[in-house]
Residue frames relative to the residue before (quaternion, step in Angstrom):
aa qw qx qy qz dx dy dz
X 1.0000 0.0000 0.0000 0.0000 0.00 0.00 0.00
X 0.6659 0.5235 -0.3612 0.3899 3.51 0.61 -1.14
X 0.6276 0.6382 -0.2539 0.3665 3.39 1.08 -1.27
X 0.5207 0.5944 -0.3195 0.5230 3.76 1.44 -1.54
X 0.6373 0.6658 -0.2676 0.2810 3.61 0.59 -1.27
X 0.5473 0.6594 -0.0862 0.5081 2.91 1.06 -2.08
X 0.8714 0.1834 -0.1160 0.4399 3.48 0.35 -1.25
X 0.4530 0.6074 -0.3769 0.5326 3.29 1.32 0.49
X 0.7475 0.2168 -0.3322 0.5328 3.34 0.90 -0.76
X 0.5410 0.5654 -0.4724 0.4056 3.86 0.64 0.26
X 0.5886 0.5048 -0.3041 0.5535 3.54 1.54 -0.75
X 0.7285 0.3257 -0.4404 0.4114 3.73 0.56 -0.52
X 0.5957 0.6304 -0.3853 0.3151 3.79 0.79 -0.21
X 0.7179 0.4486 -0.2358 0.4773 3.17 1.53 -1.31
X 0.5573 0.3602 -0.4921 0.5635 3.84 0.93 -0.34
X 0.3281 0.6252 -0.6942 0.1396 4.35 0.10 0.17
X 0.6428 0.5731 -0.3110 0.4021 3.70 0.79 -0.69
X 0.6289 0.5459 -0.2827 0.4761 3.36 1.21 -0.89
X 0.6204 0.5899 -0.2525 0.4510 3.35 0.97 -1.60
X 0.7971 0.3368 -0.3022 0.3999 3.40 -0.12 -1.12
X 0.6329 0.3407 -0.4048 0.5652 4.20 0.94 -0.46
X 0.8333 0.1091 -0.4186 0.3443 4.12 0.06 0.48
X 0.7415 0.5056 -0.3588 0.2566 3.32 1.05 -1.00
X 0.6501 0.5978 -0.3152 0.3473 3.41 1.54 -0.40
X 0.4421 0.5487 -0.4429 0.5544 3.31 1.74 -0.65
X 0.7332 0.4762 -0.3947 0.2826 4.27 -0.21 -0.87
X 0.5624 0.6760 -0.2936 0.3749 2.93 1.60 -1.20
X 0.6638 0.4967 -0.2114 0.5177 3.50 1.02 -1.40
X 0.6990 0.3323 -0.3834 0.5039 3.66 0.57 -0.21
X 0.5085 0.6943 -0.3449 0.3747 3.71 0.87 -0.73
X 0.7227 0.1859 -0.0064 0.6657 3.50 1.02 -1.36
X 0.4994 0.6596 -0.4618 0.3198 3.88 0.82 0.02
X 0.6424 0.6652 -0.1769 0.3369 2.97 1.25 -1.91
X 0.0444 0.7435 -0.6322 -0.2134 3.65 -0.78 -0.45
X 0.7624 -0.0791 -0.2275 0.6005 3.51 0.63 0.84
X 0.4857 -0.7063 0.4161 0.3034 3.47 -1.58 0.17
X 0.0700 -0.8346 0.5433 -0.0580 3.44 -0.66 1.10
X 0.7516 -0.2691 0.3761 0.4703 3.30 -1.21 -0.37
X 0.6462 0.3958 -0.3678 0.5390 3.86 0.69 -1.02
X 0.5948 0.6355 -0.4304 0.2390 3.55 0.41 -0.53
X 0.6747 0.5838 -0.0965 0.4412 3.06 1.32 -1.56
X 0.7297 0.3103 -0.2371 0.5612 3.44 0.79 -1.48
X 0.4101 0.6118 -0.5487 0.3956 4.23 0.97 0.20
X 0.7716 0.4898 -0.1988 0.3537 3.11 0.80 -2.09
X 0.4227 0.7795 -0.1885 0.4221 3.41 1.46 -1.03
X 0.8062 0.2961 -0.2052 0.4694 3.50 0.33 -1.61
X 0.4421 0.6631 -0.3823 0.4676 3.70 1.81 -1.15
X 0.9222 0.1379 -0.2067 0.2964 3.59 -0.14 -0.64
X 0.5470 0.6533 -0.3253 0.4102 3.29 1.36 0.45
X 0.5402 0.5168 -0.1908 0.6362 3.08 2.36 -0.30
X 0.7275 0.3613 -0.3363 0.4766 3.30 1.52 0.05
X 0.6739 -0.6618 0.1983 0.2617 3.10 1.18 0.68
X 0.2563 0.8507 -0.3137 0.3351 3.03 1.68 0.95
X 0.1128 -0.8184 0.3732 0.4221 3.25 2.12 -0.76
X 0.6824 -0.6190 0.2530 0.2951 2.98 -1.32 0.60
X 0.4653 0.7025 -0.4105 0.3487 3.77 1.20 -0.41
X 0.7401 0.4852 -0.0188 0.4653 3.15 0.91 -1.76
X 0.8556 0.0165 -0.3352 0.3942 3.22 0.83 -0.13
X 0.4673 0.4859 -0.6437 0.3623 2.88 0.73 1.77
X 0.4153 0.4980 -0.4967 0.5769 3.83 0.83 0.77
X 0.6062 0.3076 -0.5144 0.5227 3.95 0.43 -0.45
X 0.6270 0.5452 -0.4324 0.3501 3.76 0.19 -0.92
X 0.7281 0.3517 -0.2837 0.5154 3.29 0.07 -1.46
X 0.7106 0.3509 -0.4363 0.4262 3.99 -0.21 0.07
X 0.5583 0.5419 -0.3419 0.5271 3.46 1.12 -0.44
X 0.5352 0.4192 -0.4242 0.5983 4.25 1.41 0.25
X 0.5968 0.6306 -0.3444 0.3572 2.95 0.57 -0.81
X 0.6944 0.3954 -0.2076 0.5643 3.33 0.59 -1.51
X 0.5682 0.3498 -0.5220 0.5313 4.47 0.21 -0.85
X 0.8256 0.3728 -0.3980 0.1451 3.73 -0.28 -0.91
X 0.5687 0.6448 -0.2472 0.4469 3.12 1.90 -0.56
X 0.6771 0.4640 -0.1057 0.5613 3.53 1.59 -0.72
X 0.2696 -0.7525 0.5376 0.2686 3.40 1.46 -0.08
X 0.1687 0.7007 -0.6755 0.1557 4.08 0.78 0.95
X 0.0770 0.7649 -0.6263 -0.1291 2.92 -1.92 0.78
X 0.4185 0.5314 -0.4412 0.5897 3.30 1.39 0.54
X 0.5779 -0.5181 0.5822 0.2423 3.41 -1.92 0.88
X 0.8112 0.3760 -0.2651 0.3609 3.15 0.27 -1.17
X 0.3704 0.7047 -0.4676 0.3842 3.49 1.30 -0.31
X 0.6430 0.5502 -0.3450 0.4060 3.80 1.02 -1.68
X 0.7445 0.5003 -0.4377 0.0616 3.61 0.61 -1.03
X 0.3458 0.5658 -0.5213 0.5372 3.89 1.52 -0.22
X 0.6298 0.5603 -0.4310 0.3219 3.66 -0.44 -1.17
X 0.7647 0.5878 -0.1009 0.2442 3.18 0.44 -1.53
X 0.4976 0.6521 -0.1298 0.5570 2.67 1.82 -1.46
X 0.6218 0.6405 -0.1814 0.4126 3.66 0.53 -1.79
X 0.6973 0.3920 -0.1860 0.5706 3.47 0.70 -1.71
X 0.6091 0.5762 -0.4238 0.3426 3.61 0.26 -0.37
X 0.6508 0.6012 -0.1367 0.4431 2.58 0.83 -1.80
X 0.7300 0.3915 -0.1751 0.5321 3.78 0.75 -1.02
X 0.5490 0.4937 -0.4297 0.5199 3.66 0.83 0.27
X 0.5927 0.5994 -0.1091 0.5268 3.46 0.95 -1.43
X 0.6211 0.4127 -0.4105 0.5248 3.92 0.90 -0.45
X 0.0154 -0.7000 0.7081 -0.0917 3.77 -1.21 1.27
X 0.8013 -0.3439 0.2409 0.4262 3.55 0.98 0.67
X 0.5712 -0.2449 0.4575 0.6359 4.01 -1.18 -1.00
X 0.2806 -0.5698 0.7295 0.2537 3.22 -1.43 0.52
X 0.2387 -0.8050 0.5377 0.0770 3.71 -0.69 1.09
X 0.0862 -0.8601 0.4841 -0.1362 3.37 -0.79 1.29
X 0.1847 0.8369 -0.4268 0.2885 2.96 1.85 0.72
X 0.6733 0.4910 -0.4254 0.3529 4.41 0.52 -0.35
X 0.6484 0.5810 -0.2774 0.4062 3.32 1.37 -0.04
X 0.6073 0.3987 -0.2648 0.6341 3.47 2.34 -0.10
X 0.7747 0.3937 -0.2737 0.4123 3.31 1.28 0.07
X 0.5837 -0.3148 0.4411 0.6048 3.83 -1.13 -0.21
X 0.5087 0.7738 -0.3774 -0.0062 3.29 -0.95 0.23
X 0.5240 -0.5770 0.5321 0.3307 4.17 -0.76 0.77
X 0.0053 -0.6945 0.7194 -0.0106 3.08 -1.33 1.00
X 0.3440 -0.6494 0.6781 0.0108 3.64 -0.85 1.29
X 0.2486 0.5787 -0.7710 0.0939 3.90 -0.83 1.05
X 0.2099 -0.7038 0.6552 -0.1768 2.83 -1.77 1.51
X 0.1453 0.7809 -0.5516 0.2545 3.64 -0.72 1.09
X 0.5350 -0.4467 0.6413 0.3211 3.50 -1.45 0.56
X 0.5898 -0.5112 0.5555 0.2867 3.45 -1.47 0.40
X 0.8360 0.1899 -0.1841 0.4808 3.32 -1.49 0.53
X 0.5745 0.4270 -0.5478 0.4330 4.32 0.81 0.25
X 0.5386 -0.6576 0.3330 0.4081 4.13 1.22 0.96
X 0.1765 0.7712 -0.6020 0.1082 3.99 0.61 0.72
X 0.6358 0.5117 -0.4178 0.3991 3.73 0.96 -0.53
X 0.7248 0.4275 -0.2958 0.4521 3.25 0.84 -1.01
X 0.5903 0.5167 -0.3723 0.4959 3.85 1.07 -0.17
X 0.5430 0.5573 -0.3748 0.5041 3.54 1.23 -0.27
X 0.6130 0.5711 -0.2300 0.4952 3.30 0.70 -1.32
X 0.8007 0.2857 -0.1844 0.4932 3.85 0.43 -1.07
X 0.5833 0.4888 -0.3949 0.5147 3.62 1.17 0.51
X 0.5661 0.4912 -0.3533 0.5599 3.67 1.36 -0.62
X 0.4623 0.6459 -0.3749 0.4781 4.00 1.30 -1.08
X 0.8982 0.2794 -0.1695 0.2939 3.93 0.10 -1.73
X 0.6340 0.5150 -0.3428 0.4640 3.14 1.55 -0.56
X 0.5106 0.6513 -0.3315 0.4529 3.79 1.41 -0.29
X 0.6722 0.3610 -0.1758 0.6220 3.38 1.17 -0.89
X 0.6925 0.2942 -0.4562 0.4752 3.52 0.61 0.67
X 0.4447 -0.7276 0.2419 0.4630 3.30 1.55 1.09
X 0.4890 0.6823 -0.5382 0.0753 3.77 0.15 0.46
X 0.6629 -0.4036 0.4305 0.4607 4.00 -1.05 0.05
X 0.3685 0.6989 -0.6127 -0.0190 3.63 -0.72 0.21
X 0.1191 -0.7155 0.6818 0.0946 3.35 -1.55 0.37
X 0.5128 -0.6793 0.5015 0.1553 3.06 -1.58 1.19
X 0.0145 0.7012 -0.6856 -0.1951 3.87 -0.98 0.13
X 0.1926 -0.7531 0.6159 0.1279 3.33 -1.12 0.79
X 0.0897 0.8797 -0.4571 0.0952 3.07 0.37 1.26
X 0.2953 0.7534 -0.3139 0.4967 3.36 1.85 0.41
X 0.1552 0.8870 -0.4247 0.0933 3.59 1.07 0.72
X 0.7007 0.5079 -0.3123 0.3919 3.74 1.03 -0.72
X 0.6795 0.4513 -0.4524 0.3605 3.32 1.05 -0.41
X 0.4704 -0.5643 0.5525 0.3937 3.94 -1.07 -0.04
X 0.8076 -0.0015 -0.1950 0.5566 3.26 -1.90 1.05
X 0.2693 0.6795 -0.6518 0.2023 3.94 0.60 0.30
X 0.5591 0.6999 -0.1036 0.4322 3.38 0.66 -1.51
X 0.6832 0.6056 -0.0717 0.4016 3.38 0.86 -1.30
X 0.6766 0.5927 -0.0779 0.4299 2.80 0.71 -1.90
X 0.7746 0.4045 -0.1881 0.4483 3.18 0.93 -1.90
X 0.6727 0.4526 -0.3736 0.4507 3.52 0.73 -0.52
X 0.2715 0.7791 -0.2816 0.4900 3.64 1.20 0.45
X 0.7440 0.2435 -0.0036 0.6222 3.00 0.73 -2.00
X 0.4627 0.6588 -0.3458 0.4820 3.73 0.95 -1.19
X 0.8681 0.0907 -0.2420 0.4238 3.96 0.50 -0.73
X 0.4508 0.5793 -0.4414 0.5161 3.57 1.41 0.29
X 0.8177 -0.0427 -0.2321 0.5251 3.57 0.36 0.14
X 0.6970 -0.5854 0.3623 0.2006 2.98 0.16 1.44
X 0.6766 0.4309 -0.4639 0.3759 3.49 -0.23 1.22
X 0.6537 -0.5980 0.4123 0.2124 3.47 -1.42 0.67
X 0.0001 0.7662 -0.6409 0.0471 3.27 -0.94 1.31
X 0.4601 -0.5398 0.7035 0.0446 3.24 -1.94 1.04
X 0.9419 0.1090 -0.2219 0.2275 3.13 -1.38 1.04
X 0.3935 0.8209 -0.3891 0.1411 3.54 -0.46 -0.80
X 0.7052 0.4612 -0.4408 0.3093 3.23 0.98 0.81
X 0.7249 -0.5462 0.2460 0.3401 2.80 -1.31 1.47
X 0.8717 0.2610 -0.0782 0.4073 3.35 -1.79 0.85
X 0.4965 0.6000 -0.3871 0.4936 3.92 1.35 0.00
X 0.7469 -0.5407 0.3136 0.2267 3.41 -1.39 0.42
X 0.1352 -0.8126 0.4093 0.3922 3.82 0.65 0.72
X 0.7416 0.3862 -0.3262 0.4410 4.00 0.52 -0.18
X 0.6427 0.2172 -0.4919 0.5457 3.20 0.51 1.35
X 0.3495 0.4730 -0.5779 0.5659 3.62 0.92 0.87
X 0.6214 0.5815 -0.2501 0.4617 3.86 0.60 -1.27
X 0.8263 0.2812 -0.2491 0.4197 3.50 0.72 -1.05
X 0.6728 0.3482 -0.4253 0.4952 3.35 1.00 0.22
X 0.5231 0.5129 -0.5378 0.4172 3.77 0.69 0.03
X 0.6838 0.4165 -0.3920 0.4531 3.87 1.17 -0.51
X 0.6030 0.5610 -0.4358 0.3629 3.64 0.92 -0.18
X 0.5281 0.6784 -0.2619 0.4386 3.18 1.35 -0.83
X 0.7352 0.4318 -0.0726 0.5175 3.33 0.48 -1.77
X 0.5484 0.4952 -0.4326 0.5166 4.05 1.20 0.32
X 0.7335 0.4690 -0.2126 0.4437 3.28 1.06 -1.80
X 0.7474 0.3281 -0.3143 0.4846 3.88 1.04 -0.67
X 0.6809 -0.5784 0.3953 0.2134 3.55 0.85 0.29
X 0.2274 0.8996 -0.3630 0.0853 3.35 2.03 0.06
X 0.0026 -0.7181 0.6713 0.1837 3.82 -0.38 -0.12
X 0.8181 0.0223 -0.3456 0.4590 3.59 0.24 0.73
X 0.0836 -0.8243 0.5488 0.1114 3.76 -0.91 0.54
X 0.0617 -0.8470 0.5275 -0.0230 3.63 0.01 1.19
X 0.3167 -0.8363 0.4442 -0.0540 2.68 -1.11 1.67
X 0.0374 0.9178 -0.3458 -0.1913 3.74 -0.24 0.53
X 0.2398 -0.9098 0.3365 0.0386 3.36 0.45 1.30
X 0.3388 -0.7583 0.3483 0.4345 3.53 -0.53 0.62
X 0.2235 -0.8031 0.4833 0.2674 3.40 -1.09 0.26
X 0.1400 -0.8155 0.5612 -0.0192 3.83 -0.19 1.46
X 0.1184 0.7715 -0.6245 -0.0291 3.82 0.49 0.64
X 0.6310 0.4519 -0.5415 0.3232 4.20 0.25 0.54
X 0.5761 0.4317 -0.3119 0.6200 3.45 1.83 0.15
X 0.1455 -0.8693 0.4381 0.1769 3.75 0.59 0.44
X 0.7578 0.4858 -0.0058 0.4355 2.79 1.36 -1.57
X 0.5827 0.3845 -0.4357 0.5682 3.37 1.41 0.06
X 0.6059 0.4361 -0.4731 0.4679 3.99 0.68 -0.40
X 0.6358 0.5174 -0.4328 0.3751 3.65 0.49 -0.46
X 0.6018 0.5165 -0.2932 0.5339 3.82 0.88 -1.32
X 0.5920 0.5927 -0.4112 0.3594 3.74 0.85 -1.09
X 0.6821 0.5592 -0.1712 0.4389 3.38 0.27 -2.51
X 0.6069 0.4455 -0.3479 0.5587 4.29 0.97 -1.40
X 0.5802 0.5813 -0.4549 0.3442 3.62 0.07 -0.79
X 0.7272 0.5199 -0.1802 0.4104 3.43 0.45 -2.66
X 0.5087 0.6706 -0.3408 0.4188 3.64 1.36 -1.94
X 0.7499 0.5090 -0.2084 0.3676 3.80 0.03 -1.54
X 0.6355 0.5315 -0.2616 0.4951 3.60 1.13 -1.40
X 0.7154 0.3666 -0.2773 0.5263 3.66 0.68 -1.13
X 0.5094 0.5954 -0.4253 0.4530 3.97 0.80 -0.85
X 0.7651 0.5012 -0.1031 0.3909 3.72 0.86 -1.34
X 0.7796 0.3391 -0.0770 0.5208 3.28 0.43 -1.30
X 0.8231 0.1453 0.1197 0.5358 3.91 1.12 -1.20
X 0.0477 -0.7767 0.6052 -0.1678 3.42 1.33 1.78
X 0.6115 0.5200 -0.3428 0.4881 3.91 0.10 -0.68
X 0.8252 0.1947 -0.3385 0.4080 3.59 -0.08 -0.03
X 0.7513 -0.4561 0.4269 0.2126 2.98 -2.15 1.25
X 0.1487 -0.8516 0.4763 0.1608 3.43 -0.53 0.70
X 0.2241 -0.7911 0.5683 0.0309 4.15 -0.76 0.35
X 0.7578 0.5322 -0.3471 -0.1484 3.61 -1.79 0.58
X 0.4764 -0.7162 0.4998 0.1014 2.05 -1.34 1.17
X 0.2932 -0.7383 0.5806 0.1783 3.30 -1.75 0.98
X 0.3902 -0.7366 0.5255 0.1703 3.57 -1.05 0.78
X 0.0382 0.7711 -0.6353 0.0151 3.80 -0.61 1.34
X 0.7162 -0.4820 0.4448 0.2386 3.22 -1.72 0.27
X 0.2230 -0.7811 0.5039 0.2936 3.66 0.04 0.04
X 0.5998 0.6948 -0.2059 0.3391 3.47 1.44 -0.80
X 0.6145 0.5527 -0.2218 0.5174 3.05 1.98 -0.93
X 0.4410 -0.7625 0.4584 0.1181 3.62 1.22 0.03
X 0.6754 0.0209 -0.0340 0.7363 4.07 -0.16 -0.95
X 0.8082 0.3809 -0.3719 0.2518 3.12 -0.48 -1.64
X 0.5971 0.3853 -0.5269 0.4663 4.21 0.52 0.01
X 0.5665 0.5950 -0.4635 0.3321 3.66 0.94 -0.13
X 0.6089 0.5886 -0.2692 0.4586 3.26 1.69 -1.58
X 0.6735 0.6432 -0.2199 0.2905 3.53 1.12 -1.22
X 0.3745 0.6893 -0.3925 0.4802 3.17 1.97 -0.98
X 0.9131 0.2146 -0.2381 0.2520 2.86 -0.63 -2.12
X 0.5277 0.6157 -0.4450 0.3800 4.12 0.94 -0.57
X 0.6829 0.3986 -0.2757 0.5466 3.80 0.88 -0.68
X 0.4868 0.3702 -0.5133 0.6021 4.15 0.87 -0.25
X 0.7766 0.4404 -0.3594 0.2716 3.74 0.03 -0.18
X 0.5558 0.5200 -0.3005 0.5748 3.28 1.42 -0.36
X 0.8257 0.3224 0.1049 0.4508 3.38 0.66 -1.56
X 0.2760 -0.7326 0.5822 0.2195 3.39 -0.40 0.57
X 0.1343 -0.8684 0.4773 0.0043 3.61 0.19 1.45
X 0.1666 -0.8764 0.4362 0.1180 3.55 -0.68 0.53
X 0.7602 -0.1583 0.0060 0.6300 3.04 1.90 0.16
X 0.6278 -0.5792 0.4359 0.2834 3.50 -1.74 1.24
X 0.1324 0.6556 -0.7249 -0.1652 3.72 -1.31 -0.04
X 0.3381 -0.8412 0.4218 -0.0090 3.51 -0.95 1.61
X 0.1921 -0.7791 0.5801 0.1399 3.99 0.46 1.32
X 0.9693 0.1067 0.0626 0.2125 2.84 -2.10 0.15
X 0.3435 0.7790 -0.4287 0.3023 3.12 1.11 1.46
X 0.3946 0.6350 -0.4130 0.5202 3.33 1.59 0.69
X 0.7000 0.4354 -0.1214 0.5529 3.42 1.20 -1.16
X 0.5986 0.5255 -0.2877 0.5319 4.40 1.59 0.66
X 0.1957 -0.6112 0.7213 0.2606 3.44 -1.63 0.53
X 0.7225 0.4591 -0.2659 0.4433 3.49 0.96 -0.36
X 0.2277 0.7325 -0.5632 0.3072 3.54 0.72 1.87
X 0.4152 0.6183 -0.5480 0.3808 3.42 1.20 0.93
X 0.3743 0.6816 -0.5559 0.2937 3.70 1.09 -0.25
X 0.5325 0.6332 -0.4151 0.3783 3.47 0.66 -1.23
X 0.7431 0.4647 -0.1688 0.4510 3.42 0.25 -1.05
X 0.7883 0.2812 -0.3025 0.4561 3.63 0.98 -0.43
X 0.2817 0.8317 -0.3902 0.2770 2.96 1.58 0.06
X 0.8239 0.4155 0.0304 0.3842 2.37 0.27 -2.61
X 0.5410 0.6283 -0.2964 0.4741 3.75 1.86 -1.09
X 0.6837 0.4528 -0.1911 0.5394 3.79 0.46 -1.41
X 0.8194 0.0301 -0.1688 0.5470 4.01 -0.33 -0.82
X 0.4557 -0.5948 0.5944 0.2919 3.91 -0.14 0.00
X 0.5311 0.5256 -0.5839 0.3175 3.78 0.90 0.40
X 0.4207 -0.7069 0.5197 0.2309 3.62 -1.06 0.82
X 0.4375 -0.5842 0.6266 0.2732 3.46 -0.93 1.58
X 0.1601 -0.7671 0.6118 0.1082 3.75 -0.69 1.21
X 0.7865 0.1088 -0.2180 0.5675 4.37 1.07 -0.47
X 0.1665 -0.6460 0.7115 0.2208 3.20 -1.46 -0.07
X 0.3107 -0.7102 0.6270 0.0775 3.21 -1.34 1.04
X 0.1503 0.7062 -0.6903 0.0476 4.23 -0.51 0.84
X 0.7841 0.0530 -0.1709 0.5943 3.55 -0.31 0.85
X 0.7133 -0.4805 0.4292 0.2759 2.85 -2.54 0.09
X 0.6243 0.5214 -0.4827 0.3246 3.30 0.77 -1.26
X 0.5702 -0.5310 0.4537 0.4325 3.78 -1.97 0.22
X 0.6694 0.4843 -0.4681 0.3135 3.83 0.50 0.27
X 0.6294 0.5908 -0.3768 0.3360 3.22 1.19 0.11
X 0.5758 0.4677 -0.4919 0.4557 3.35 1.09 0.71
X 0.0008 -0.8425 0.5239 -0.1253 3.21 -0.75 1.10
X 0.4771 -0.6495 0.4569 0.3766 3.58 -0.89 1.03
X 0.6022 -0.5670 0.5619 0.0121 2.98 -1.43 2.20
X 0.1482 -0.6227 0.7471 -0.1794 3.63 -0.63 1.87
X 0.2819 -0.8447 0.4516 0.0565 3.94 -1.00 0.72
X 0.2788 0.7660 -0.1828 0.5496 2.68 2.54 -0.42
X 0.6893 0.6268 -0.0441 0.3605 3.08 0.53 -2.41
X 0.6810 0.3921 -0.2016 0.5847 3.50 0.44 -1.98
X 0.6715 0.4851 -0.4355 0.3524 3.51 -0.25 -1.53
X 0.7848 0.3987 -0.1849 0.4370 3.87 0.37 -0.95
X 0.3107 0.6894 -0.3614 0.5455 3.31 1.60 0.12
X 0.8602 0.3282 -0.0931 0.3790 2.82 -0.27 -2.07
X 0.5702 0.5719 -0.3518 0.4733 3.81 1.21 -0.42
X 0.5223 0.7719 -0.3199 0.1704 3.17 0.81 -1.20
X 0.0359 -0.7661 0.6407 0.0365 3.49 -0.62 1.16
X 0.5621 -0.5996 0.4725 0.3182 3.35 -1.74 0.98
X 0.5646 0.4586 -0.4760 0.4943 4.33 0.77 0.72
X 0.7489 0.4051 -0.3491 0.3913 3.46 1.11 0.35
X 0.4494 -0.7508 0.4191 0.2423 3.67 -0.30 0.64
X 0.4513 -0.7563 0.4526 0.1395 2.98 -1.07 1.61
């Protein structure tokens, strides 16, 4: 419990950037308003479309958010702001978030444009799953980028676990097949892949990922399979755009969200999860390796409300 806390208050500090560009604009209309009208709506409307909710999503939070004033006979603004919350929250619902590769043998596939910090999110996922004493091994299979390789073995000896590959300009599915030979002979119970992620060449990351897919499909039918793609929170749409081009390449099973301490635009989360139904599975709010943590929607949403008269 104490720990959840801990990362509650690290989660309300890092969405402070977020908060103050939407929740403070709603707030001012919430209590601005003296009744609810049309201006109310298209006020509230422009507030979260500037926070990067996208526009689909937060018309469905809107339009259920009439629903509820007419169903509740609201006539105070500020009455709407729970409501609001509620509707969020119910866009944002994609089911159990399933975390089942982390109880099982199993390949994890993390994919990302360069520079949205996927090595270093690799690195702090080998870090949490080590400290829950399990086997893991790295595959650098990330072969095109320079010092890519590098980097990971970096992390590979900060949290203490064995990586495969990493030289530059080698073949990423035979980096793949020996990180899976490896990860039979040592008994691995997690094998984390880093894969490159070329989304202006769709078609060569797709042939790539089918290629690796086949090797593991072949060689390592028995394990649980995982991936997740790693976006930028900072980038706002374009990690939204980034989603769906990689659900197309990649049969993604979930979001891991960087640098969302360091964003006003941590409503993506919310269109993420609203627009493709894939569940944002981490959130990154800082550098250290505990600050990625598995992404509760409950959690954020009450974050991001969070006022300093309520106790954390």
């Amino acid at each position: 419990m104490e720990e959840k806390q801990g990362f509650f208050k690290r989660l309300v500090s890092g969405l402070t950037k977020t908060r103050d560009n939407i929740v403070s604009g709603m707030d001012s209309i919430f209590y601005g308003f003296s009744h609810i009208d049309e201006d109310f709506y298209e006020e509230l409307e422009e507030v979260l479309i500037m926070g990067d909710l996208g526009v689909r999503t937060t018309m469905n939070i809107l339009d259920d958010l009439r629903d509820k004033v007419k169903e509740q006979h609201i006539k105070e603004p500020a009455d709407c702001r729970q409501l609001l919350i509620d509707s969020i929250k119910e866009q944002m619902d994609v089911g159990e978030t399933a975390y089942e590769f982390e109880d099982r043998q199993s390949v994890v596939f993390v994919i990302g444009v360069n520079g949205v910090g996927k090595t270093t999110t690799i690195g702090k996922l080998a870090g949490k799953f080590h400290a829950e004493h399990k086997k893991v091994i790295l595959a650098a299979a990330d072969t095109f980028r320079a010092a890519a390789g590098e980097q990971l073995k970096e992390w590979a000896l900060r949290a203490q676990v064995d990586m495969i590959g990493g030289q530059e300009g080698s073949d990423p599915a035979a980096v793949v097949f020996d990180a899976v030979a490896a990860a039979k002979a040592r008994k691995a119970d997690i094998l984390l892949c880093d894969t490159a992620g070329r989304l202006h060449n769709k078609k060569n990351l797709m042939e790539e990922l089918k290629k690796i897919n086949r090797i593991i499909d072949r060689e390592y039918s028995e394990a649980y399979r995982e991936t997740l793609v790693v976006l930028d929170a900072t980038t706002g749409q374009n990690a939204l755009n980034q989603a769906k081009e990689f659900n197309e390449a990649a049969d993604i099973t979930g979001v891991i969200l960087t640098k969302m301490d360091g964003t006003a635009k941590g409503g993506i989360a919310v269109a993420i999860q609203a627009e493709l139904g894939i569940p944002v599975k981490y959130i990154g709010v800082g550098e250290g390796i505990d600050d990625l943590q598995k992404f509760d929607a409950d959690r954020f949403v009450n974050a991001l409300f969070f006022r300093e008269d309520e106790s954390v």
